[in-house]
C-alpha angles and dihedrals in degrees: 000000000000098000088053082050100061101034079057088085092065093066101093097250099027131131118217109212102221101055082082113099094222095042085053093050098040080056103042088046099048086051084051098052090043094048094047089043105050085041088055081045094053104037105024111199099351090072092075089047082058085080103065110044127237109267093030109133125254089245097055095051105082081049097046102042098064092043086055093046092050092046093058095050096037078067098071093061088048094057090042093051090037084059097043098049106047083047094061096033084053086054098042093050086054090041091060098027083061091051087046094047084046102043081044089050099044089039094080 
């Protein structure tokens, strides 16, 4: 469905979903639930001690284990704004290759 969805914006006229802020977020932050979820699911407990890694000393920890944990979630509004953005860039490149195919065409 998604995938209709986004060739969909080939089509002159079309519109391409996610390249909607909100479509691509909503996206980026339901894959990040699922993917924390079914790894709390997987790995219980163990799954929090994934973000400080074996060896590392006592002191470093308190210091370590936000920056993991910011790192991780961090991850979800990557995905969102990386969508986004290759979306619009896809649409952009068509957008001035077909100027320059038309300006080239009605030139000679």
């Amino acid at each position: 469905m998604l995938a209709t969805a986004n060739l969909m914006g080939n089509v002159p006229g079309g519109y391409t979903l996610t390249t909607s802020g909100a479509v691509a977020a909503t996206l980026s932050l339901g894959v990040w639930l699922w993917v924390t979820s079914q790894s709390l699911m997987s790995q219980g407990v163990r799954f929090w001690g994934s973000f400080v890694p074996s060896g590392t000393p006592l002191l470093l920890v308190p210091i370590l284990a936000p920056i993991e944990l910011i790192s991780y979630t961090a991850r979800a509004f990557s995905l969102g704004i990386r969508l986004v953005c290759n979306m619009l860039a896809g649409h952009s490149l068509l957008a001035i290759l077909a100027d320059f195919m038309l300006a080239g065409l009605s030139a000679g």
